[in-house]
MIRO-838192 format. One record per residue: x, y, z of N, C-alpha, C, CB in turn. Coordinates in Angstrom, 3 decimals, decimal comma, always signed. Glycine has a CB too. Layout:
N
       n.c1       n.c2       n.c3      ca.c1      ca.c2      ca.c3       c.c1       c.c2       c.c3      cb.c1      cb.c2      cb.c3
          X          Y          Z          X          Y          Z          X          Y          Z          X          Y          Z
...
This chain:
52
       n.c1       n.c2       n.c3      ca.c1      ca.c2      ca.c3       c.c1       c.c2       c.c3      cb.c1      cb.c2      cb.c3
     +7,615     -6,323    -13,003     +6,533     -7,243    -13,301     +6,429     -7,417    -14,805     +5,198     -6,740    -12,712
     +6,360     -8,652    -15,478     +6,204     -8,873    -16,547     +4,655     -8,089    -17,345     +6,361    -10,316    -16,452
     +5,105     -7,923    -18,750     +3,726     -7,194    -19,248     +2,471     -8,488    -19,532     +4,118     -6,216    -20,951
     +1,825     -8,863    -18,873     +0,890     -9,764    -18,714     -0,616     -9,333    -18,947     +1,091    -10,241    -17,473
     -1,061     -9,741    -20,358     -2,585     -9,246    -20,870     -3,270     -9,456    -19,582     -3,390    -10,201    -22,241
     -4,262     -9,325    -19,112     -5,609     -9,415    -17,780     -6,343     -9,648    -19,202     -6,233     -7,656    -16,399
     -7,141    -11,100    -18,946     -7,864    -11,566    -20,012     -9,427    -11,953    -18,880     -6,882    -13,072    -20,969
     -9,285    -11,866    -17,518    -10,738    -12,094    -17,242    -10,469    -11,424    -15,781    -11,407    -13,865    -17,343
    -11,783    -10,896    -15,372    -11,855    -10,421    -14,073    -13,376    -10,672    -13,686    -11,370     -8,882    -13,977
    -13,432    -11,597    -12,310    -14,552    -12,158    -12,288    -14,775    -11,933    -10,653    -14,531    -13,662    -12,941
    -16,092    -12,147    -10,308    -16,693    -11,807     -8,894    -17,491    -13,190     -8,558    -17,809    -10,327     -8,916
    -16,337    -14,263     -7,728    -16,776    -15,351     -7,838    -16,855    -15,684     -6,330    -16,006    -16,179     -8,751
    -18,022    -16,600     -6,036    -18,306    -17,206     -4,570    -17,201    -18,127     -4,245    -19,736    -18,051     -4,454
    -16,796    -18,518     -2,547    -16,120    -19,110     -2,505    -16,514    -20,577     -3,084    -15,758    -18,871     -1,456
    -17,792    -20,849     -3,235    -18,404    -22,507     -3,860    -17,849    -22,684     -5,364    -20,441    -22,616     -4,000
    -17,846    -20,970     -5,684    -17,210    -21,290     -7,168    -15,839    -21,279     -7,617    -17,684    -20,458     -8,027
    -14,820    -20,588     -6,670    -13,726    -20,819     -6,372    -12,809    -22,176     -6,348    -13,833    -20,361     -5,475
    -13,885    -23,080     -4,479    -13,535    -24,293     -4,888    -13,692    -25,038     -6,127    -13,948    -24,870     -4,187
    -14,809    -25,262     -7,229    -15,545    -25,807     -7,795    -14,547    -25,804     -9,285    -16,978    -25,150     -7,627
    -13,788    -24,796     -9,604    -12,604    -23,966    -10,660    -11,370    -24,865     -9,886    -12,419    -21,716    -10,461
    -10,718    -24,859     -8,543     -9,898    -24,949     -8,200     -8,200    -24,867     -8,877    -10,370    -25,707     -7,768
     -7,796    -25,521     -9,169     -6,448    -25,018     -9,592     -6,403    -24,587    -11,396     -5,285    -26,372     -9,183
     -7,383    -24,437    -12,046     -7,608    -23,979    -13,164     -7,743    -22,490    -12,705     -8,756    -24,671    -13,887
     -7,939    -22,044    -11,875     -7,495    -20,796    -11,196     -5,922    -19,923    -11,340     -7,643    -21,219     -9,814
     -5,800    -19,305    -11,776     -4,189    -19,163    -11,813     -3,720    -18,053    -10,554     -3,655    -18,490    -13,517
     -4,681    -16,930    -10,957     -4,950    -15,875     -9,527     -5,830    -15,687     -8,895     -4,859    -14,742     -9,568
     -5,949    -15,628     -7,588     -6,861    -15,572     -6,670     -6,659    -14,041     -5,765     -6,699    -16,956     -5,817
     -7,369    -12,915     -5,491     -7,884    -12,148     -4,824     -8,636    -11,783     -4,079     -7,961    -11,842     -5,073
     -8,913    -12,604     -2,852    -10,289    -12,668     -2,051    -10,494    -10,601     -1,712     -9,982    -13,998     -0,116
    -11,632    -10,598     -1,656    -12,021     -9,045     -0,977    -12,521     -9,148     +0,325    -13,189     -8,204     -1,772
    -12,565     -8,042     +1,011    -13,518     -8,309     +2,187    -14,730     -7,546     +2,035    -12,905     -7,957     +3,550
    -15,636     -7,742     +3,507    -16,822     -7,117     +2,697    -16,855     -6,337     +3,899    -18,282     -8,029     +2,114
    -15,875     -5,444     +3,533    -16,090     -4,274     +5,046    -16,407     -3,178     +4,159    -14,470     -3,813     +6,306
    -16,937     -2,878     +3,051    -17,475     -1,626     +2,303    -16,710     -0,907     +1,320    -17,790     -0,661     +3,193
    -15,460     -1,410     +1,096    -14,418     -0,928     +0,396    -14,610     -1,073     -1,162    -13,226     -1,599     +0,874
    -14,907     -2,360     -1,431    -15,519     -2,761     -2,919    -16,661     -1,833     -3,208    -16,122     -4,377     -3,009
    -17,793     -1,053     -1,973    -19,149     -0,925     -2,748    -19,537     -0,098     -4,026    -19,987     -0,467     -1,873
    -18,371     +0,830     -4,228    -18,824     +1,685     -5,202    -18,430     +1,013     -6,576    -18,227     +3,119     -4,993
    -17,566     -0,168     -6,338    -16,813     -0,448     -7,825    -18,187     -1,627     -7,989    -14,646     -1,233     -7,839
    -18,495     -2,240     -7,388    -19,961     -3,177     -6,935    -21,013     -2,344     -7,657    -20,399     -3,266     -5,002
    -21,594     -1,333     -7,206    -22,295     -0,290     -7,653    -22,370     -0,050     -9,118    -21,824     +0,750     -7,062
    -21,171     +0,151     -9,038    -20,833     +0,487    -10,729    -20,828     -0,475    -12,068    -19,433     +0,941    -10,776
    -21,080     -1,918    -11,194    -20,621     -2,863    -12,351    -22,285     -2,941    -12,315    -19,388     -4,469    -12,090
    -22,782     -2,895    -11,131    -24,356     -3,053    -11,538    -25,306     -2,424    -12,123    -24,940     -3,171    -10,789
    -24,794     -1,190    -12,200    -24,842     -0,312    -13,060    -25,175     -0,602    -14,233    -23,944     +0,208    -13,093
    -23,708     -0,683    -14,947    -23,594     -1,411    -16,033    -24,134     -2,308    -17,153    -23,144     -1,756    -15,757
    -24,249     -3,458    -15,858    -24,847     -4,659    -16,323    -26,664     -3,966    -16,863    -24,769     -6,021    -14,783
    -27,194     -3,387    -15,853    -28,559     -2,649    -16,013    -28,536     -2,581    -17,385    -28,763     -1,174    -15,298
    -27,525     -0,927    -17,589    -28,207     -0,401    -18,852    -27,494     -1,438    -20,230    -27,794     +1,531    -19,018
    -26,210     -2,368    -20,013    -26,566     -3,083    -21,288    -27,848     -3,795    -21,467    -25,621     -4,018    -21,529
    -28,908     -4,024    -20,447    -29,910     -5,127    -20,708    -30,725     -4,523    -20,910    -30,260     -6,086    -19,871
    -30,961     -2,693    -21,441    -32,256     -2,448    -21,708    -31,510     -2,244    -23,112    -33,226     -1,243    -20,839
């Protein structure tokens, strides 16, 4: 695999998916059978304590 920077990683609806459409380069759908929740968890986390 080529060495390729990751310049964005985003948690987007499928409305916003279509809405981007081929300005999209990669696409990764998840499912929501519980597998994401802790990395979910964690970004919300996150987001929290930068906003205090």
């Amino acid at each position: 695999m080529p060495s390729e920077k990751i310049v964005a990683v985003g948690l987007l609806t499928e409305s916003n998916v279509r809405t981007l459409g081929s300005s999209l380069k990669k696409v990764f759908p998840i499912t929501d059978d519980g597998r994401f929740d802790d990395l979910l968890s964690a970004l919300d986390q996150a987001q929290r304590a930068r906003s205090h």
